[in-house]
mmCIF file of the N, C-alpha and C atoms, coordinates in Angstrom:
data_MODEL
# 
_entry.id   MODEL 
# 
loop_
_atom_site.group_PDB 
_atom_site.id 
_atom_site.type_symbol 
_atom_site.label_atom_id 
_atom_site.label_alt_id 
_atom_site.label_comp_id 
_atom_site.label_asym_id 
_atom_site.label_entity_id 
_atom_site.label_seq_id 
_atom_site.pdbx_PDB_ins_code 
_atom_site.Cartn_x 
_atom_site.Cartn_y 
_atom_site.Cartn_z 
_atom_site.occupancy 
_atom_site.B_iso_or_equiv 
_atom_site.pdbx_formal_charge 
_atom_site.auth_seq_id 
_atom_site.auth_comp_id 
_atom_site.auth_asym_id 
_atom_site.auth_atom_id 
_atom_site.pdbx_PDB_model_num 
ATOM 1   N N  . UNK A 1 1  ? -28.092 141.527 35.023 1.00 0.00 ? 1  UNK A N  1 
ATOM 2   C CA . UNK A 1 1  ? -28.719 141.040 33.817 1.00 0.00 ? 1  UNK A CA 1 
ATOM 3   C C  . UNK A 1 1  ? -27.656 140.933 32.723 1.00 0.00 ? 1  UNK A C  1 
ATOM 4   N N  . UNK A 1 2  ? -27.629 139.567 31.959 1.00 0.00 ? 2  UNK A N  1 
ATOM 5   C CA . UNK A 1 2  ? -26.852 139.979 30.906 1.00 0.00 ? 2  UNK A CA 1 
ATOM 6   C C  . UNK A 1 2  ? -27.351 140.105 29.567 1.00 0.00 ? 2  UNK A C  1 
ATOM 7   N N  . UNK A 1 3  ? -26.672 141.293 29.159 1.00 0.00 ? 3  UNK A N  1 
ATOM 8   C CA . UNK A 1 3  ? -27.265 141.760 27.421 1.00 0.00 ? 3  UNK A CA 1 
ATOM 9   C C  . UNK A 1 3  ? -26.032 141.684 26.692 1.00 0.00 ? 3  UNK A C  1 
ATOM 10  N N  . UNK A 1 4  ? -24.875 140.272 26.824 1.00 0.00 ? 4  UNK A N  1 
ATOM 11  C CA . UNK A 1 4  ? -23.845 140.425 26.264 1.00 0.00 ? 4  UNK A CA 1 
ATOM 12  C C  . UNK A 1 4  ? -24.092 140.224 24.837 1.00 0.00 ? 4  UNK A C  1 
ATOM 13  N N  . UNK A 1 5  ? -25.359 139.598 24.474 1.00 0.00 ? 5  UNK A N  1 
ATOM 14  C CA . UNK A 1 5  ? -25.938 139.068 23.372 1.00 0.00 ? 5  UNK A CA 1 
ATOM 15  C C  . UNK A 1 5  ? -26.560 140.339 22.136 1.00 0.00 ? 5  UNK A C  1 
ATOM 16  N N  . UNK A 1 6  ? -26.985 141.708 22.949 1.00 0.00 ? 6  UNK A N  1 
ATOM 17  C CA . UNK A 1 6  ? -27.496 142.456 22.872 1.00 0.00 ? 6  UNK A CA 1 
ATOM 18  C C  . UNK A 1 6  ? -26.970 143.290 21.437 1.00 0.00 ? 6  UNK A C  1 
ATOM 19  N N  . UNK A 1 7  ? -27.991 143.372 20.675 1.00 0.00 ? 7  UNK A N  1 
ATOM 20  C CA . UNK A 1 7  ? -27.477 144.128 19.056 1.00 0.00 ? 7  UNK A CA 1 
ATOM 21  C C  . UNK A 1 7  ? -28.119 145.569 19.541 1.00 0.00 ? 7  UNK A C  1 
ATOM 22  N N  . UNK A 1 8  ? -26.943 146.254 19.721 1.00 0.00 ? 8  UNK A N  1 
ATOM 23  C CA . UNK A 1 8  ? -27.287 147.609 19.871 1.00 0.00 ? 8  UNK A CA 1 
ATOM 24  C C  . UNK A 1 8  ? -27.380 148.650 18.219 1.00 0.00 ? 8  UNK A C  1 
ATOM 25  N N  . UNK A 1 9  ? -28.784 149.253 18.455 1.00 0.00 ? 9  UNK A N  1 
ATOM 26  C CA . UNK A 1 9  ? -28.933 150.305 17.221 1.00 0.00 ? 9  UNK A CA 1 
ATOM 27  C C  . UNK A 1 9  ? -29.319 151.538 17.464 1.00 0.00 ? 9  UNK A C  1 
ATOM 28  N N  . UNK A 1 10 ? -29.029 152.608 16.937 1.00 0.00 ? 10 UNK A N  1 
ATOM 29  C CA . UNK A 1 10 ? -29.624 153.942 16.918 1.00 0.00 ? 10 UNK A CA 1 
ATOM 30  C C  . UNK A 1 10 ? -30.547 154.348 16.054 1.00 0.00 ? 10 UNK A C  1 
ATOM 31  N N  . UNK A 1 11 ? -31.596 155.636 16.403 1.00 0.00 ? 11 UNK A N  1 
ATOM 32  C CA . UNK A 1 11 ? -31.970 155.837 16.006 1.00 0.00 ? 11 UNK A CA 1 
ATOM 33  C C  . UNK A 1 11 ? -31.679 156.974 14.498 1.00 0.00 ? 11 UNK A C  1 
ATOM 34  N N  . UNK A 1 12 ? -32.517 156.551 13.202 1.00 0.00 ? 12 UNK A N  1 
ATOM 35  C CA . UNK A 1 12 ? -32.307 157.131 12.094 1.00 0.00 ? 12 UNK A CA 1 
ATOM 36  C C  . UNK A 1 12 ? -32.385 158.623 12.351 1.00 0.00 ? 12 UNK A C  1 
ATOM 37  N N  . UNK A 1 13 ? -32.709 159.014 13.318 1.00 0.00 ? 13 UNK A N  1 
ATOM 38  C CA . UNK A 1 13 ? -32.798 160.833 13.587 1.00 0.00 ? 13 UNK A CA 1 
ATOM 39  C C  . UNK A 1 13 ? -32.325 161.020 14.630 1.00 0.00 ? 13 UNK A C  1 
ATOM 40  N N  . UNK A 1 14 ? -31.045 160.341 14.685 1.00 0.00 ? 14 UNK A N  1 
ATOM 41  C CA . UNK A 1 14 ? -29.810 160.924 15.446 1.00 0.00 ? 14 UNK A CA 1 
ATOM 42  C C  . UNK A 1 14 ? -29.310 162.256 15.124 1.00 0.00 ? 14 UNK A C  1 
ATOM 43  N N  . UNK A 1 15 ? -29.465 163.381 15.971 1.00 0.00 ? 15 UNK A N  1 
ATOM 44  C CA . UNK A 1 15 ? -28.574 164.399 15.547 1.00 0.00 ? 15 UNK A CA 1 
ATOM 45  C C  . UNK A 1 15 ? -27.020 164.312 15.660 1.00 0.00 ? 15 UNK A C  1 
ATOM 46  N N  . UNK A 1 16 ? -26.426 165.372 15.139 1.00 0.00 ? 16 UNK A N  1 
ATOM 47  C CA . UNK A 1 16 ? -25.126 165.512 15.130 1.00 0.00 ? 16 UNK A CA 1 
ATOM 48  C C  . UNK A 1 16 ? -23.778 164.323 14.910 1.00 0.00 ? 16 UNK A C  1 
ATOM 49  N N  . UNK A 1 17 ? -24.330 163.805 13.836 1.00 0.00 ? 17 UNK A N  1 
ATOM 50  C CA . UNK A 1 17 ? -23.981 162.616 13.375 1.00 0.00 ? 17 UNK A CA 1 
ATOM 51  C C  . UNK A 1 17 ? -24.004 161.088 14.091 1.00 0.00 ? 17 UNK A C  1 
ATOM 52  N N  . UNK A 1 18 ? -24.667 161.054 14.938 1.00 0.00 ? 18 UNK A N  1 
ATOM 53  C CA . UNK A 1 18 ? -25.073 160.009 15.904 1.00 0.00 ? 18 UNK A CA 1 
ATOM 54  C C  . UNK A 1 18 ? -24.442 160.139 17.003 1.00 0.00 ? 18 UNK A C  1 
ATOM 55  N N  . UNK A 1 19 ? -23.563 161.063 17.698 1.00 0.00 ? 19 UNK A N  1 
ATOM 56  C CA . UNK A 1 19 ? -22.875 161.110 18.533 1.00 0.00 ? 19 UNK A CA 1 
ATOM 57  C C  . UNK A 1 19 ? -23.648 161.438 19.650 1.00 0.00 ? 19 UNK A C  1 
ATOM 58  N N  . UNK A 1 20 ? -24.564 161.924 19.982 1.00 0.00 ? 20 UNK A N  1 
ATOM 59  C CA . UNK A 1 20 ? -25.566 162.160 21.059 1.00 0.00 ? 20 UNK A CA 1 
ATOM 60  C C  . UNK A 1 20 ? -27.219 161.995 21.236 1.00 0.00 ? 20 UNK A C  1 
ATOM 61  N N  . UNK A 1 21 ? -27.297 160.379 21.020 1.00 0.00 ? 21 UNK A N  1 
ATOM 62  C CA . UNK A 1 21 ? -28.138 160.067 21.113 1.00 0.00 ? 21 UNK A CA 1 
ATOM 63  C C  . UNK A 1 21 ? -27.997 158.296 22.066 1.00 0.00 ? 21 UNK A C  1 
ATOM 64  N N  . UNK A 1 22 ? -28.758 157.995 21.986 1.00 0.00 ? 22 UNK A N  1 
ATOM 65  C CA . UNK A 1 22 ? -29.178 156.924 22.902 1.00 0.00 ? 22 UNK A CA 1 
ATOM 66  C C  . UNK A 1 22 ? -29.754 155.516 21.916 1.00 0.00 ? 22 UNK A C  1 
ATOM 67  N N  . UNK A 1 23 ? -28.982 154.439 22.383 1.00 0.00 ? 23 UNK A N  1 
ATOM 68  C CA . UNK A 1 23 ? -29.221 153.454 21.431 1.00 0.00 ? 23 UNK A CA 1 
ATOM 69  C C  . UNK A 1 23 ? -29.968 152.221 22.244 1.00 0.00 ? 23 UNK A C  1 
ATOM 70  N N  . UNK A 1 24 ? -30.450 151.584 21.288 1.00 0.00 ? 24 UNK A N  1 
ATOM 71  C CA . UNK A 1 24 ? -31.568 150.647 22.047 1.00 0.00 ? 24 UNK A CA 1 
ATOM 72  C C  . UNK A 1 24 ? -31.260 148.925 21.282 1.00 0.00 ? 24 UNK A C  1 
ATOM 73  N N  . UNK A 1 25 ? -31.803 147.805 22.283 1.00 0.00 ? 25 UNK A N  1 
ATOM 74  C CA . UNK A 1 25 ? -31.013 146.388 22.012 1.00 0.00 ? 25 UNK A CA 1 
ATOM 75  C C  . UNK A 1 25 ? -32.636 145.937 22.150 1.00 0.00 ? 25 UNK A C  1 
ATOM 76  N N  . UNK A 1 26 ? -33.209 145.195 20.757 1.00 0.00 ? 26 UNK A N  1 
ATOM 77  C CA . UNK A 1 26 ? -34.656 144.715 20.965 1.00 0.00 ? 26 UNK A CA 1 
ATOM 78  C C  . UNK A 1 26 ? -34.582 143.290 20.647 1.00 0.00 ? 26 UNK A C  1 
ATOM 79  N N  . UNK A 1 27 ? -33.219 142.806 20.510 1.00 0.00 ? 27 UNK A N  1 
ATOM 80  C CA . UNK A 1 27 ? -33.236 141.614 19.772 1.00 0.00 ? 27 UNK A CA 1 
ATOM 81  C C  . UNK A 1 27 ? -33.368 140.113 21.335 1.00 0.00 ? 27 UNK A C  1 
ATOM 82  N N  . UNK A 1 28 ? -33.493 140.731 22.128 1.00 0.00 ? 28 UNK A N  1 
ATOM 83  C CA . UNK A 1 28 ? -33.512 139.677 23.457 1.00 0.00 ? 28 UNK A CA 1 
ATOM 84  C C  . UNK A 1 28 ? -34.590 139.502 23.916 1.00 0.00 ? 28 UNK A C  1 
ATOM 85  N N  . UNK A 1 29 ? -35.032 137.984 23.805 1.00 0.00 ? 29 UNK A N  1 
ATOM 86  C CA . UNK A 1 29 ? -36.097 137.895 24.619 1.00 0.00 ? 29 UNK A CA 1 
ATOM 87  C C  . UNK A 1 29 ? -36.993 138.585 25.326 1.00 0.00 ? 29 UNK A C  1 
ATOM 88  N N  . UNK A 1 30 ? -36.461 138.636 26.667 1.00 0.00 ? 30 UNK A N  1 
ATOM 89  C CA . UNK A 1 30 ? -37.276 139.074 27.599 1.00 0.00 ? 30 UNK A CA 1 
ATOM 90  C C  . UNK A 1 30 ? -36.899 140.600 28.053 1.00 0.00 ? 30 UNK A C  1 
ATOM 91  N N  . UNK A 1 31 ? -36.215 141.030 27.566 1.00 0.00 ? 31 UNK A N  1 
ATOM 92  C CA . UNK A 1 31 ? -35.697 142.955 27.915 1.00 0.00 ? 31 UNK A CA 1 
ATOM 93  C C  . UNK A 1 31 ? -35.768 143.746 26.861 1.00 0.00 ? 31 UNK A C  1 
ATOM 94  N N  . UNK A 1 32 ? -35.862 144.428 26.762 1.00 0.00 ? 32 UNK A N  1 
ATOM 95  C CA . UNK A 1 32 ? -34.928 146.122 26.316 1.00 0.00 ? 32 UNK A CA 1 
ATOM 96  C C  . UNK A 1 32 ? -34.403 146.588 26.653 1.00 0.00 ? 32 UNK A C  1 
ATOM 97  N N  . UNK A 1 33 ? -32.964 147.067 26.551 1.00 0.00 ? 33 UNK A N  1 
ATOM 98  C CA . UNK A 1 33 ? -32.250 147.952 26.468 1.00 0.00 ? 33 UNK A CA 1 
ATOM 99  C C  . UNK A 1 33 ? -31.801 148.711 26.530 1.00 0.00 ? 33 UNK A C  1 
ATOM 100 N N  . UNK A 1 34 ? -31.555 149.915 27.010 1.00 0.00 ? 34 UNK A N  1 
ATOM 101 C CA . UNK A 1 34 ? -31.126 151.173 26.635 1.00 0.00 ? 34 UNK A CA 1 
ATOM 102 C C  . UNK A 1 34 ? -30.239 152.194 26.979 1.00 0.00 ? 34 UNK A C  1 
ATOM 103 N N  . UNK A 1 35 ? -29.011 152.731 26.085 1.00 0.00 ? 35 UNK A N  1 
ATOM 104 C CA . UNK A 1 35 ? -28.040 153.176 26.611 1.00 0.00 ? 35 UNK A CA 1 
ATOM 105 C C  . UNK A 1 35 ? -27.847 154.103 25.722 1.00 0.00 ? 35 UNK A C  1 
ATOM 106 N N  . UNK A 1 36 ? -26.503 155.367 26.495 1.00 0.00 ? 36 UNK A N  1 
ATOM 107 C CA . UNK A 1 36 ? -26.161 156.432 25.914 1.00 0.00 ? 36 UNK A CA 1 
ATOM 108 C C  . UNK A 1 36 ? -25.047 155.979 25.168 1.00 0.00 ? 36 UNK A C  1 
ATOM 109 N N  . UNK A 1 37 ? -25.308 156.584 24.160 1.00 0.00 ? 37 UNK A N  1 
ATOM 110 C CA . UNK A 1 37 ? -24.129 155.916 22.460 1.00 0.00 ? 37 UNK A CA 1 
ATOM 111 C C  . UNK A 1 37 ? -22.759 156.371 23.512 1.00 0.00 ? 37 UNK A C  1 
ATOM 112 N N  . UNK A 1 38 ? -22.439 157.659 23.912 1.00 0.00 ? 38 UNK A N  1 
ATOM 113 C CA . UNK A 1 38 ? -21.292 158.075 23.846 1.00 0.00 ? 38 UNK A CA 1 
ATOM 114 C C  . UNK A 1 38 ? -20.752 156.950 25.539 1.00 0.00 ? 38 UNK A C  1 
ATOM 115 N N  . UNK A 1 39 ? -21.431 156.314 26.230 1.00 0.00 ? 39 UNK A N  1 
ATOM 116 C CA . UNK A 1 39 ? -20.702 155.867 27.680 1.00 0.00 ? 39 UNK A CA 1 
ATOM 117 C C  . UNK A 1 39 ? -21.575 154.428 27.314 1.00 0.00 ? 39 UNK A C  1 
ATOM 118 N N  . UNK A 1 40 ? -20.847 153.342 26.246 1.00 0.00 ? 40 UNK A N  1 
ATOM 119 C CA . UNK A 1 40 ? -21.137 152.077 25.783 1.00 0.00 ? 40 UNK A CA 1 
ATOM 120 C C  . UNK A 1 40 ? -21.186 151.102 27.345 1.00 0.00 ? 40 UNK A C  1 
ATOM 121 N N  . UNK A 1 41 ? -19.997 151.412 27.940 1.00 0.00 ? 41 UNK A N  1 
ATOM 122 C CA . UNK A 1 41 ? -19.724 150.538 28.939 1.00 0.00 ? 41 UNK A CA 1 
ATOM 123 C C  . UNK A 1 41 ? -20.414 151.262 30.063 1.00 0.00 ? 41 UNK A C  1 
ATOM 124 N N  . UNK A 1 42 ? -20.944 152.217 29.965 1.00 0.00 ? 42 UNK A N  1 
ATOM 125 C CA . UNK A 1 42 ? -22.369 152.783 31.483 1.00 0.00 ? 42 UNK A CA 1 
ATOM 126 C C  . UNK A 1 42 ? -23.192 152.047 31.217 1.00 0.00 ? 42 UNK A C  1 
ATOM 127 N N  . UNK A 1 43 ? -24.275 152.571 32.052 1.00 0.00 ? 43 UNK A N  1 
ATOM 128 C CA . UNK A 1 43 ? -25.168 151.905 33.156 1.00 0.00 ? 43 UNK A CA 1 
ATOM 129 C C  . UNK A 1 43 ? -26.523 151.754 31.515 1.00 0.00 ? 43 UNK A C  1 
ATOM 130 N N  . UNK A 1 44 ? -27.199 150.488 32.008 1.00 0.00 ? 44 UNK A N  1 
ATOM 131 C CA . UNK A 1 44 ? -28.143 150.126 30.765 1.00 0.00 ? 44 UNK A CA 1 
ATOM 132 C C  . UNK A 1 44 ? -29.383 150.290 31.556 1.00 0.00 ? 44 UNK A C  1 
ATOM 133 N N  . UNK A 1 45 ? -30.620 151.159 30.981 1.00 0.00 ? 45 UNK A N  1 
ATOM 134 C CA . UNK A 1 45 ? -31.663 150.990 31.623 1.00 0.00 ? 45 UNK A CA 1 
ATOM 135 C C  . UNK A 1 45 ? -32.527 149.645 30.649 1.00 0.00 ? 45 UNK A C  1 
ATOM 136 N N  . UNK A 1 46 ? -33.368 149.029 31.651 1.00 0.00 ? 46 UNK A N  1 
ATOM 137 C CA . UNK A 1 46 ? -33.763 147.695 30.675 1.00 0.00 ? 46 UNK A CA 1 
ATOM 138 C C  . UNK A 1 46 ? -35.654 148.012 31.028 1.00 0.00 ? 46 UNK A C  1 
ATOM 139 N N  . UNK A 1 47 ? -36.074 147.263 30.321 1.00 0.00 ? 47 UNK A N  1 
ATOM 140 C CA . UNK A 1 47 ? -37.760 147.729 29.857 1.00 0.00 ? 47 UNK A CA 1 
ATOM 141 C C  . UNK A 1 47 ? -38.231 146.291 29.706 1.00 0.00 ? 47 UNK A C  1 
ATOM 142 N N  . UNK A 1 48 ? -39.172 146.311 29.804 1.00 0.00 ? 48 UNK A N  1 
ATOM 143 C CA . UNK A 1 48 ? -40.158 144.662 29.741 1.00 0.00 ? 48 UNK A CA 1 
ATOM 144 C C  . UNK A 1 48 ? -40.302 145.154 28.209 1.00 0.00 ? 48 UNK A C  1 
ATOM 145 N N  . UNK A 1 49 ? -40.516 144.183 27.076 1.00 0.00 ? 49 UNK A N  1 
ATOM 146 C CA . UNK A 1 49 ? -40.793 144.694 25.776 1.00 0.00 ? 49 UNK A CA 1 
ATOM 147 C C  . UNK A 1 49 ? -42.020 145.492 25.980 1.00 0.00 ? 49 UNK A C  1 
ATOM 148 N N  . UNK A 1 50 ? -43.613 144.844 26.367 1.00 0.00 ? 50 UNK A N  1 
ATOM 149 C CA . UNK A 1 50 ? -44.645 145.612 26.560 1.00 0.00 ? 50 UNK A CA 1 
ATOM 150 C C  . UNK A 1 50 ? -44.259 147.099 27.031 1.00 0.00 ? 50 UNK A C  1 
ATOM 151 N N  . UNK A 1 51 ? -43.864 147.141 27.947 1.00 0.00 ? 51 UNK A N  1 
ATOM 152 C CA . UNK A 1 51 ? -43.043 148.447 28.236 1.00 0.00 ? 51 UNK A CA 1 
ATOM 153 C C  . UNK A 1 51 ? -42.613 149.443 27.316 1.00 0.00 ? 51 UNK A C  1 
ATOM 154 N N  . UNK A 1 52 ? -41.876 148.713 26.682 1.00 0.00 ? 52 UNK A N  1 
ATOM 155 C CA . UNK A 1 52 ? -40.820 149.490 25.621 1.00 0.00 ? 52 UNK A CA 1 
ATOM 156 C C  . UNK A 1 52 ? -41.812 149.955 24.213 1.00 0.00 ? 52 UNK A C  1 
ATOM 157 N N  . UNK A 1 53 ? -42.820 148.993 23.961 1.00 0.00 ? 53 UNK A N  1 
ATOM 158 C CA . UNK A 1 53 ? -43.929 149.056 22.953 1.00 0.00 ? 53 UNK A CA 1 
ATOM 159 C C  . UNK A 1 53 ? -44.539 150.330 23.224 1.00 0.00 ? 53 UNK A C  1 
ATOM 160 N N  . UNK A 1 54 ? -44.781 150.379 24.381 1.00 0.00 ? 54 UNK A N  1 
ATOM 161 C CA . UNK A 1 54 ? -46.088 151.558 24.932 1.00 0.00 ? 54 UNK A CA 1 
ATOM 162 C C  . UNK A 1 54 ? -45.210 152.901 24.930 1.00 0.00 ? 54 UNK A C  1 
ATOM 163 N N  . UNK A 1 55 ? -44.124 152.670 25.242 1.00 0.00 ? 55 UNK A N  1 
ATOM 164 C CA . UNK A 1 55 ? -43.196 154.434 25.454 1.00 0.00 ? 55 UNK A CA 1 
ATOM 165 C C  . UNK A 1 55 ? -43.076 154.726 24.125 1.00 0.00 ? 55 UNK A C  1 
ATOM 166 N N  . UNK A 1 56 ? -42.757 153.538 23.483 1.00 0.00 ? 56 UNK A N  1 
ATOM 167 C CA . UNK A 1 56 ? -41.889 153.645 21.615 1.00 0.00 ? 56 UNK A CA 1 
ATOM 168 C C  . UNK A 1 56 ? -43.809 154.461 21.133 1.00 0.00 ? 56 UNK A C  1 
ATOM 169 N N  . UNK A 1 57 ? -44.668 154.062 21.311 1.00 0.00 ? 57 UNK A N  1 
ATOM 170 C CA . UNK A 1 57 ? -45.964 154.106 19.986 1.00 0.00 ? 57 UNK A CA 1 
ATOM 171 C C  . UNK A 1 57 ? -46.287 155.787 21.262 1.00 0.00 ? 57 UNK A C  1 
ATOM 172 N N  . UNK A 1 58 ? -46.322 156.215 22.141 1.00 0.00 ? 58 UNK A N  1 
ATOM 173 C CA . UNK A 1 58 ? -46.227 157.379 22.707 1.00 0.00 ? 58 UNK A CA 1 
ATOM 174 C C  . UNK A 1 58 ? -45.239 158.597 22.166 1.00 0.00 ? 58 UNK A C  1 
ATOM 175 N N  . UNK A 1 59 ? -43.910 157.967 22.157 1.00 0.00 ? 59 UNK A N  1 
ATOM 176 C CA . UNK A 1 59 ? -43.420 158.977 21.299 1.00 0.00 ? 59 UNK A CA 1 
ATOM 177 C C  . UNK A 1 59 ? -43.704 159.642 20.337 1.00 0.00 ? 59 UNK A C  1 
ATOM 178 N N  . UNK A 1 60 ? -43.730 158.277 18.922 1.00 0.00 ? 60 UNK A N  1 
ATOM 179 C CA . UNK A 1 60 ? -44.000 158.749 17.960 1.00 0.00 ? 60 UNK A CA 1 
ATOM 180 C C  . UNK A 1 60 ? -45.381 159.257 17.832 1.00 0.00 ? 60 UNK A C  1 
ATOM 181 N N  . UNK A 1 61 ? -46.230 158.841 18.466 1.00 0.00 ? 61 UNK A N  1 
ATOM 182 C CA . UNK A 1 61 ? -47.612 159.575 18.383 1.00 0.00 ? 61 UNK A CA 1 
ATOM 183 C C  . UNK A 1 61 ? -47.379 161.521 18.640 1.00 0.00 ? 61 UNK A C  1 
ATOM 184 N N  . UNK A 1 62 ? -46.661 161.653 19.729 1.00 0.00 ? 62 UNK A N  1 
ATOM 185 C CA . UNK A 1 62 ? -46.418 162.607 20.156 1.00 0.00 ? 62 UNK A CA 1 
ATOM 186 C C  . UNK A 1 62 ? -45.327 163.779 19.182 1.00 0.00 ? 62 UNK A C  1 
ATOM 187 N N  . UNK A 1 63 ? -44.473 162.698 18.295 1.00 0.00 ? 63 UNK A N  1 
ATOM 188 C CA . UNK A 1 63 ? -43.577 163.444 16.857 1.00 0.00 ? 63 UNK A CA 1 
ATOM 189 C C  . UNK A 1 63 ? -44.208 163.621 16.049 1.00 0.00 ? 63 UNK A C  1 
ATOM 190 N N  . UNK A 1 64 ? -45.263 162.929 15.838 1.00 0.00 ? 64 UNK A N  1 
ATOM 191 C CA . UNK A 1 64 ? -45.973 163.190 14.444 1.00 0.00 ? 64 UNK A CA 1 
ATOM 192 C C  . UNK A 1 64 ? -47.171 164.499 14.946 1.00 0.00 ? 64 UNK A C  1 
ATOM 193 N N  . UNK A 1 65 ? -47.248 165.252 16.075 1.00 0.00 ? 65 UNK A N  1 
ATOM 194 C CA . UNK A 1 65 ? -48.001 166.201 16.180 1.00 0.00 ? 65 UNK A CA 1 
ATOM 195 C C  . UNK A 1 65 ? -47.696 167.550 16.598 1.00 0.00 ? 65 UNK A C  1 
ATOM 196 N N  . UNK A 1 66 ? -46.186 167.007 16.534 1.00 0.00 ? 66 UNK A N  1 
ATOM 197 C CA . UNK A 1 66 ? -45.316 168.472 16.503 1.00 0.00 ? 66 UNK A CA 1 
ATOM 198 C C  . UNK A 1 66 ? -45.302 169.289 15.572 1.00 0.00 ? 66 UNK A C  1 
ATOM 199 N N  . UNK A 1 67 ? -45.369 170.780 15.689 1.00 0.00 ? 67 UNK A N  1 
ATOM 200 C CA . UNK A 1 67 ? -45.488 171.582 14.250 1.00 0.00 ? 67 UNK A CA 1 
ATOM 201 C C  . UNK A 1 67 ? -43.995 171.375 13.681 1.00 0.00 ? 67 UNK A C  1 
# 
């Protein structure tokens, strides 16, 4: 697959100054994205957007009910 096109971003609640977290590419058509910030050139897991919608609104459902 190519995501040479791919605008990679992190998330705003990156710990430890963004260095260990996982960044995500939503700007393509038909995929998502997703890779570890620190190994740019490793392996990309990719998501159907619907996909990526349903894990993304799970999370945060699941952050906002953390004490």
């Amino acid at each position: 697959m190519d995501l040479t096109g791919a605008v990679w971003r992190k998330s705003s609640r990156s710990d430890n100054g963004g260095s260990t977290c996982v960044e995500v590419a939503t700007n393509l058509p038909d995929v998502v994205g997703v890779r570890d910030s620190k190994d740019r050139q490793g392996p990309v897991l990719t998501f159907s957007p619907a996909a990526w919608a349903t894990f993304a609104r799970a999370v945060r459902g699941r952050a906002m009910r953390l004490p």
